[in-house]
C-alpha positions in Angstrom: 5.1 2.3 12.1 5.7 0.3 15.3 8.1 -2.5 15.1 7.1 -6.2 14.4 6.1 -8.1 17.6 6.1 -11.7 17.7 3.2 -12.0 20.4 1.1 -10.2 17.5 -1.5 -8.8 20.5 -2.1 -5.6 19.8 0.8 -4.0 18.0 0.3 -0.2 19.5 -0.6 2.0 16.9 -0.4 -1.0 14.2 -4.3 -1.5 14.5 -6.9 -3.9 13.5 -8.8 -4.2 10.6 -9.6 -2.5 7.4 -12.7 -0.5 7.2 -15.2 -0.3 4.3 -16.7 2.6 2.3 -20.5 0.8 2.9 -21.6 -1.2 5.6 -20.7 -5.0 4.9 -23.5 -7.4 6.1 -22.6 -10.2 8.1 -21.5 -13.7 6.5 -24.3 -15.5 5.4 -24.5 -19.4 5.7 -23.0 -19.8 2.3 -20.3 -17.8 3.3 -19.5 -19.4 6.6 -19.7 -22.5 4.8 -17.3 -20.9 1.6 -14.8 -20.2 4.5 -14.9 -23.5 6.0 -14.0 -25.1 2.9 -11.0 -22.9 2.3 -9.8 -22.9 5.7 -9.6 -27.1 4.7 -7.8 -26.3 0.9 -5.0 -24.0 3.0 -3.6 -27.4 4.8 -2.5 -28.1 0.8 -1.1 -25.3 0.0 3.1 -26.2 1.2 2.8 -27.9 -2.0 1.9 -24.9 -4.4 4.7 -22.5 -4.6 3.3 -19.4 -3.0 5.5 -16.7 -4.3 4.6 -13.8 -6.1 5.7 -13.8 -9.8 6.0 -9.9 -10.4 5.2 -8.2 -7.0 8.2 -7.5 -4.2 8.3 -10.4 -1.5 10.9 -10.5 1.4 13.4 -13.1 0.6 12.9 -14.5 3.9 11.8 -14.6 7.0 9.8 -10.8 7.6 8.6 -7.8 6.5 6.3 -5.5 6.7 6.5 -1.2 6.5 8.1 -0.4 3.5 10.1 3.0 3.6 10.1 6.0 0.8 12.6 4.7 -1.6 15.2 7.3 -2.9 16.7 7.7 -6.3 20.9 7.5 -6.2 23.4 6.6 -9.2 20.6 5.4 -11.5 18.6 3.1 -9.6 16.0 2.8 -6.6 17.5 2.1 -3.5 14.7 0.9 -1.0 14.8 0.2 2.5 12.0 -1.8 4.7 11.3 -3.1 8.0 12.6 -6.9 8.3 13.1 -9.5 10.9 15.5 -11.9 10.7 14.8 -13.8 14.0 11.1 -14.2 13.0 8.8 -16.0 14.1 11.0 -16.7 17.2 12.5 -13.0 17.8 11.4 -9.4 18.3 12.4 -6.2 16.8 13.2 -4.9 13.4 15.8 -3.9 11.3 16.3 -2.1 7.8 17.1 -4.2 4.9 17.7 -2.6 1.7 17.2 -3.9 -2.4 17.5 -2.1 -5.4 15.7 -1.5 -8.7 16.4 0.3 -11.9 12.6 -0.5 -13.5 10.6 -1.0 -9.9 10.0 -4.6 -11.2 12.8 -5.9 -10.4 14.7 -5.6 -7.2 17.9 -7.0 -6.0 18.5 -7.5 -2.4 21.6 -5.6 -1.0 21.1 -7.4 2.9 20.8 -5.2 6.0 21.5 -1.6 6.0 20.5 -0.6 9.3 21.2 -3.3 12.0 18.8 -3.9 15.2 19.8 -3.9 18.4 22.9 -2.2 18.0 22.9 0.5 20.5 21.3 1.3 23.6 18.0 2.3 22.2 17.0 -0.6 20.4 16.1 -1.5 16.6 14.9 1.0 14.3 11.4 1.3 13.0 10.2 3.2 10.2 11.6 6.8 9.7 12.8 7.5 6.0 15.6 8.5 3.9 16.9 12.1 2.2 20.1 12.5 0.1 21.5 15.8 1.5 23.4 16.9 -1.6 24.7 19.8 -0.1 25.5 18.1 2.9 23.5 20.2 5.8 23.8 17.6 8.6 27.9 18.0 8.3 29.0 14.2 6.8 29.6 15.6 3.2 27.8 16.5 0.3 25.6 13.6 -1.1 25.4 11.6 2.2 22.8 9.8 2.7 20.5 11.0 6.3 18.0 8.5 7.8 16.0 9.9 10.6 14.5 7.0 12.0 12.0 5.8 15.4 13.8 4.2 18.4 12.2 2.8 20.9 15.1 4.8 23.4 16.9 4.0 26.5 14.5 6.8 28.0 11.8 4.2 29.2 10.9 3.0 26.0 9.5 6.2 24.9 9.3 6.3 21.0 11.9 9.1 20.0 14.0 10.2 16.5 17.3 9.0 16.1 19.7 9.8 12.9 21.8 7.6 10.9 24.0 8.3 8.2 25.6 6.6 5.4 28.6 7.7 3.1 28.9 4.5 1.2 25.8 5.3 -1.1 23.5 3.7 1.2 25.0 0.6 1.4 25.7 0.6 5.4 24.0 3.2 7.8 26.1 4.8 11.1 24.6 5.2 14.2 25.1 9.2 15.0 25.1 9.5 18.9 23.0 7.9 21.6 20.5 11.3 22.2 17.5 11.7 20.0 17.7 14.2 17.4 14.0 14.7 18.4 13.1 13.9 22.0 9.7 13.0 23.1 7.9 15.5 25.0 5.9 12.6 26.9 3.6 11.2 24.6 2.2 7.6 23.8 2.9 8.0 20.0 6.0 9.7 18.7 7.0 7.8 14.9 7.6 7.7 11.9 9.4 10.9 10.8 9.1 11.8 7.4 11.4 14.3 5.9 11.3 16.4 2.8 13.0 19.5 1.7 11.3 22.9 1.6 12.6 24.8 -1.4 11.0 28.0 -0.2 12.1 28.1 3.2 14.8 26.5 2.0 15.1 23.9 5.3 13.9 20.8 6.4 9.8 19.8 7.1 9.2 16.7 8.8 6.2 15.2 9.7 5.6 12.5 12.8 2.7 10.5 13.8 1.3 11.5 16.9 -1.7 9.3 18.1 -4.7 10.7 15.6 -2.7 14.2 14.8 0.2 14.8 12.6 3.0 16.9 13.6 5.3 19.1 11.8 9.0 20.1 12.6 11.7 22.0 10.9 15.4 22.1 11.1 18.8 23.4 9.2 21.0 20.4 9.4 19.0 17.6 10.0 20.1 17.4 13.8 18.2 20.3 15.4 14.4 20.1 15.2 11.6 23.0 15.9 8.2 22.1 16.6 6.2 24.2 13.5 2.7 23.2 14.1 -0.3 20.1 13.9 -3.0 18.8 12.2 -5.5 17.2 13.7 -7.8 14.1 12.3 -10.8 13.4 12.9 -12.8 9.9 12.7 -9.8 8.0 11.6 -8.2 6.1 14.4 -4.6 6.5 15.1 -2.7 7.3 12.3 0.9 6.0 11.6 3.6 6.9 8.6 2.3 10.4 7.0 3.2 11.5 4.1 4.0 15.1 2.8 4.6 16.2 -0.6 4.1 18.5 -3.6 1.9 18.2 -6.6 0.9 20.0 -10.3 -2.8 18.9 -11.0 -4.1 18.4 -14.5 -5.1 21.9 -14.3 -1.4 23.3 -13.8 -2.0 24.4 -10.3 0.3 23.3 -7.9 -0.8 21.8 -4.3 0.6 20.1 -1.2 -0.1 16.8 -0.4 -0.6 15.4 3.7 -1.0 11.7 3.7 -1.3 9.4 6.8 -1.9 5.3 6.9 -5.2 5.2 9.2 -8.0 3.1 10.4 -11.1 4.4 9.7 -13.1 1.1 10.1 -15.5 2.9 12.7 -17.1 5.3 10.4 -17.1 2.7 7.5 -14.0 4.0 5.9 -10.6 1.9 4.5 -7.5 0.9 6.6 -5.0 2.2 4.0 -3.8 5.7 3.0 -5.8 8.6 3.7 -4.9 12.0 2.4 -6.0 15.8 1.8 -4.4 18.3 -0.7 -4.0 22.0 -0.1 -1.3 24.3 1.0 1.7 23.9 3.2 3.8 27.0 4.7 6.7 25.7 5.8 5.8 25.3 8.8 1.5 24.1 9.0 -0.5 22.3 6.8 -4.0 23.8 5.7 -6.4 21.1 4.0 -9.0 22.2 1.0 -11.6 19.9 2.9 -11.2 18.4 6.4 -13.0 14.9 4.5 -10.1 13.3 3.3 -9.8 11.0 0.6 -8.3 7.5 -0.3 -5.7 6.1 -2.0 -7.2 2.3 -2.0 -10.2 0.7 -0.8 -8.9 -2.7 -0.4 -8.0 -4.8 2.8 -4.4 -4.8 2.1 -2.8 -1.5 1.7 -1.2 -0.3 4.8 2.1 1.6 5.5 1.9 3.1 2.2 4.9 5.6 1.0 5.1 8.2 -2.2 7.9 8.9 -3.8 9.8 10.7 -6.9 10.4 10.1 -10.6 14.1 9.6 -10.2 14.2 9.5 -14.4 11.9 12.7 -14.5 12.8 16.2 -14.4 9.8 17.4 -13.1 9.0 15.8 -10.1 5.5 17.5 -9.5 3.9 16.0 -12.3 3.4 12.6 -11.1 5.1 10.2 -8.6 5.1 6.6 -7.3 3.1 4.9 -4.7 3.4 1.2 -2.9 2.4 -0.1 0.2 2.3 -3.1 2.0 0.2 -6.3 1.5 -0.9 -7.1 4.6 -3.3 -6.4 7.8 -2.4 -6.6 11.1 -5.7 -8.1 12.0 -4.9 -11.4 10.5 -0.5 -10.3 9.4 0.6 -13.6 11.0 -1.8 -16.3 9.2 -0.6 -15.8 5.8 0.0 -19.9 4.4 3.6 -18.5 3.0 4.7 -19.0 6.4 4.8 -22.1 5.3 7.0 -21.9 2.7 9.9 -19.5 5.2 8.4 -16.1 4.3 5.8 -13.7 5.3 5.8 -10.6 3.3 4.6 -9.1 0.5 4.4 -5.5 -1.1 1.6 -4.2 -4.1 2.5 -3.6 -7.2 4.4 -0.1 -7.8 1.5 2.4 -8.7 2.2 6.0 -10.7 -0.1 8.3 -8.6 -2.1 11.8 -10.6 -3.6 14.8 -9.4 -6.7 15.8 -10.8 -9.5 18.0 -10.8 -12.9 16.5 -10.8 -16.2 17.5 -11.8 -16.8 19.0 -8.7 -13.9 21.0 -8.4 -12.2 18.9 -6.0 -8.8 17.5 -6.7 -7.8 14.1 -6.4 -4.8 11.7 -6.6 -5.6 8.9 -9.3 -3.3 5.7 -9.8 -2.1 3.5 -13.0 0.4 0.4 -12.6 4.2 1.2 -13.4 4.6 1.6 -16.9 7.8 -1.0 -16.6 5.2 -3.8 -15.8 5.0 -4.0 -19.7 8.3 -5.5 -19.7 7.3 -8.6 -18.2 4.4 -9.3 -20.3 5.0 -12.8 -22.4 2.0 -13.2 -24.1 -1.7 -11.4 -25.1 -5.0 -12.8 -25.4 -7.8 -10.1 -27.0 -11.2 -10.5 -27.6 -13.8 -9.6 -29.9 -16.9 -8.1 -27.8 -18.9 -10.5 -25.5 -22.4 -9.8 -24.4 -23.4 -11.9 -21.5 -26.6 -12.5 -19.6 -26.0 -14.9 -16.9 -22.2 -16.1 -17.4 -19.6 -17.2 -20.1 -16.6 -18.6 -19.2 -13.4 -17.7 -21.2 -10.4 -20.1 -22.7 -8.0 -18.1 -21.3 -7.1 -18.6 -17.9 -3.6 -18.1 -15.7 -2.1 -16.6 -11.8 -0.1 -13.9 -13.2 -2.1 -11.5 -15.7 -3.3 -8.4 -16.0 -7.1 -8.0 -17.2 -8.7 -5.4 -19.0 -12.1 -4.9 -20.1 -14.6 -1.9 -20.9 -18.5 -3.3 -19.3 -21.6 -1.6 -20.6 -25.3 -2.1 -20.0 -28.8 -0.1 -20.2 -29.9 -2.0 -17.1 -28.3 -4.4 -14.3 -27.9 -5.6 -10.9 -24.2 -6.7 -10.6 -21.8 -7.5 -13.4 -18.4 -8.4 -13.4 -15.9 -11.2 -13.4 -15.1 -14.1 -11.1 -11.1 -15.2 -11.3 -8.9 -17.4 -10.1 -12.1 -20.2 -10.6 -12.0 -23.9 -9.9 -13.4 -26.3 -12.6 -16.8 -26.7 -10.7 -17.3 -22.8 -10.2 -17.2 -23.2 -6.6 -14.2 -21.3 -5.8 -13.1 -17.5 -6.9 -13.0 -14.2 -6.4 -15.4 -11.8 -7.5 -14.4 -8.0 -9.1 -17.4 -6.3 -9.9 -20.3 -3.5 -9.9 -23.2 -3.9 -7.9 -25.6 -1.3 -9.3 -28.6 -1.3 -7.2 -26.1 -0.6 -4.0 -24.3 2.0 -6.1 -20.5 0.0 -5.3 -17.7 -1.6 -6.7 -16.4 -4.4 -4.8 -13.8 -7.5 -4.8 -15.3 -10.2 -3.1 -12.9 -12.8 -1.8 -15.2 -14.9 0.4 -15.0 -18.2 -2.0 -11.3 -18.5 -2.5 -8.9 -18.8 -0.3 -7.8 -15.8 2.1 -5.9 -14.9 5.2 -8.9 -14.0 7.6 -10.6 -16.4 9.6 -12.7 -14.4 11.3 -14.7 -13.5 8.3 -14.9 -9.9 8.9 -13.5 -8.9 5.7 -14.8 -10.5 2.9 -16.1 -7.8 0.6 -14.0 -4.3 -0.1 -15.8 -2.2 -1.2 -15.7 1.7 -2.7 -18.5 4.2 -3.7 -19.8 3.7 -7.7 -22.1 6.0 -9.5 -23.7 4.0 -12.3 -25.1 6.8 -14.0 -23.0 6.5 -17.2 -23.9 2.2 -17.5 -20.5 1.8 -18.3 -17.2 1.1 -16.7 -13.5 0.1 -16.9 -11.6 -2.3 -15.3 -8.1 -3.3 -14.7 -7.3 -6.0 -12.8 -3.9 -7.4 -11.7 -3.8 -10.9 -10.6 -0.8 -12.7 -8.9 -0.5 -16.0 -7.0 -1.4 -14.5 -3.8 -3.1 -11.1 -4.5 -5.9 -9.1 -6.7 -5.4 -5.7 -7.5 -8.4 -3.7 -9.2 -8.2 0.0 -10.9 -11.9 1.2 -11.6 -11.9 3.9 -14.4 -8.2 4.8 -14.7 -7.7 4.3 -11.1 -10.2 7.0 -9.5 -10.7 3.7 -7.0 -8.2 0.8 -6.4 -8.6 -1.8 -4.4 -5.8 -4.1 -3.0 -6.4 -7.6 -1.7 -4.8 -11.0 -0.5 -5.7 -14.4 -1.9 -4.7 -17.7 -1.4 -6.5 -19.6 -4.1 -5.9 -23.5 -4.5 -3.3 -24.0 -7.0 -5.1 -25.1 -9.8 -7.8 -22.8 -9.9 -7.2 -21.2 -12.9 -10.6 -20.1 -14.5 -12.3 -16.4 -15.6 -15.9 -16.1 -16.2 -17.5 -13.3 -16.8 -21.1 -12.3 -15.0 -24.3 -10.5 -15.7 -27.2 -11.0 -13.4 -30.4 -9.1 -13.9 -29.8 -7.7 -17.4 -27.3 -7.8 -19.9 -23.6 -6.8 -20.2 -21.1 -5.9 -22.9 -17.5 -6.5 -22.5 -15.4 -4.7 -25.1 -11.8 -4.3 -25.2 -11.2 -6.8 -23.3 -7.6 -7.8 -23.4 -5.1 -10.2 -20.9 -1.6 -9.7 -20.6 0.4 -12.7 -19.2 3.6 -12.2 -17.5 6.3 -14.2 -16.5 
């Protein structure tokens, strides 16, 4: 993605917005009124302590695109974009922390320094661990291809750093691109896998709404392959390319871009089609593609492998970060010396549906169970109207199975004040065939009030449903029937609401298995 400005206009290709899966009506005077109030409860919120409990935040200052983390001498070693000089500097550099559980990460400082040569500071690109050393600095070097904005008029070209230290410091190999831009407005975000068949190189770049694919030996000298061209998506930024085995045992290639499909009604996050790569093009099952969250705060997202695992088709890792550049620089951590925040680490599927078409499904990192301190489970509840619970926390995760014979919406309000005024909805809304997490009465980063309700396509056939819901401080994230739709959103609720209530309007519900986890 492009780098971090500090005039936040319009960052190039780092759009506006996140679109919707249904048309969202406008605010209604409740709604204006909602945001007026919490507009007023973020002048407190200095005094709450905004930092995530379990989710990755930037230790300071800035961040925002994270880059594909790679697996080296037992742990995760993963780089983003950061800004040290932020809110009163340009340009971005990469810093690097490290994980063994994706929990937990320990901060390592800068890797890849800006402004450090002639062509600027690097934006995103990604990481490869040549083990048999193709690009010439050894066996097991570690080869970041990586966007400049170069000393040739500020034209967006791939550069190449290197690291033999085990990715503790990165050298700057040469002032010419490795891949030079052949005159076009959007040139980034390389992404670079190895192709066992072929047995060289793919990468994949970002090139206004198309993706385009290159191939190379050593990492050095790059060969235009072929494109793929988008359609109804905006401009597309950091793709994604990789290989999958679907419940079915059949194996498929993955393309994946971050795009803004606001316009035709769609997300802002990760879109993506499966079918079947060559080496050198990329032929979709379906020109629709699908999408990996439906939420307002899931952009820049990266995939990545098992590093524990063997087999490395079966499933692999997902997270993005939690943020929108239509409102990035209004989040009230500023306040507190920080603006950055990434989701929760998700293990990503591929499966067949019903219909014969595959798609990628999601679960939270099995590690998250690690931090769990104490559970609260519940006999079944039927409501018919509302029932608040005893339980109540910032930090949980939330499970429940919902039934009903007939309804109109049913679900849960969270992070509730005492009076019931403020929280944020997670729900079904049956007659308009959706599931949605409504965050227009609690706190939130976007004054405008244009994104209020995410929501994602529900067929209430069945009259049932599963949800799992992960709360922090600042953020909601929602898996609908074993994560066939997530959803990712920022909050900003006052500190001491605390509350969950569940709701049934027009009908009755029954929650079952419902279970929350607290974690540290």
């Amino acid at each position: 993605m492009k780098k971090q400005l500090v005039t936040w206009a319009v960052c190039g290709g780092c759009l506006a917005a996140l679109g919707l899966t249904v048309q969202v009506p406008m605010m209604t005077s409740t709604q204006k009124n909602a945001q007026k109030t919490e507009t007023q409860a973020q002048s407190l919120v200095p005094e709450q302590g905004l930092r995530a409990n379990y989710h990755f935040t930037v230790p300071d200052k800035w961040k925002n695109d994270p880059q594909r983390p790679i697996y080296l001498d037992g742990k995760y070693h993963y780089y983003y974009l950061y800004n040290r000089d932020y809110p009163n500097g340009n340009g971005t550099e990469w810093r690097h922390a490290v994980s063994s559980d994706l929990i937990h990460w320990e901060d390592q400082g800068v890797a890849i320094p800006k402004y450090t040569n002639r062509n600027g500071d690097p934006w995103s690109g990604s990481v490869v661990v040549d083990e048999s050393g193709t690009a010439g600095f050894g066996k097991g070097a570690l080869v970041a291809i990586v966007t400049q904005p170069s000393a040739n008029g500020g034209r967006q070209e791939q550069f190449l750093w290197y690291s033999t230290d085990r990715g503790k410091t990165f050298k700057f190999y040469g002032d010419q691109p490795v891949l030079k831009n052949p005159g076009k407005k959007d040139f980034r975000d390389p992404k670079v896998v190895w192709d066992p068949r072929s047995r060289k190189w793919a990468m994949v770049l970002a090139e206004g709404t198309k993706v385009g694919f290159y191939e190379s030996a050593n990492l050095k000298d790059w060969r235009y392959t072929g494109d793929f061209r988008t359609d109804n998506i905006g401009l597309v930024e950091c793709p994604d390319l990789f290989m999958m085995r679907a419940d079915d045992g059949v194996y498929k290639w993955v393309l994946g871009v971050s795009a803004n499909g606001i316009s035709t009604g769609r997300p802002n996050t990760y879109a993506y089609w499966t079918g079947s790569f060559d080496g050198q093009e990329f032929m979709p099952d379906r020109p629709e593609p699908g999408w990996l969250d439906y939420g307002f705060d899931w952009y820049g997202a990266v995939t990545f492998e098992d590093g524990t695992d063997s087999d490395k088709t079966g499933h692999r890792y997902a997270l993005a970060w939690m943020n929108n550049w239509s409102y990035a620089n209004r989040t009230p951590t500023l306040k507190e010396g920080y603006n950055g925040m990434d989701s929760i680490v998700r293990e990503i599927e591929l499966r067949k549906s019903k219909e014969g078409e595959y798609r990628l499904v999601s679960k939270p990192v099995d590690a998250l169970d690690e931090s769990v301190v104490s559970r609260e489970s519940f006999e079944p509840i039927t409501v018919n109207g509302s029932r608040t619970l005893l339980a109540s926390g910032d930090s949980y995760q939330l499970d429940a199975d919902i039934s009903w014979t007939a309804i109109k919406n049913v679900g849960f309000r969270l992070r509730e004040s005492a009076d019931g005024s403020r929280h944020a909805d997670v729900g079904i809304y049956t007659e308009g065939g959706y599931a949605y997490v409504n965050r227009s009465y609690t706190g939130h980063p976007d004054l405008n009030g244009r994104y209020l309700e995410s929501q994602a396509p529900f067929h209430p056939a069945d009259n049932k449903a599963h949800l799992k819901i992960l709360v922090d401080k600042t953020s909601i994230e929602v898996y609908v029937n074993d994560g066939s739709v997530v959803f990712s959103n920022l909050i900003f609720p006052e500190r001491n609401d605390l509350g969950i209530t569940l709701f049934a309007e027009g009908g009755t519900a029954v929650f079952s298995n419902l279970e929350i986890k607290h974690f540290k």
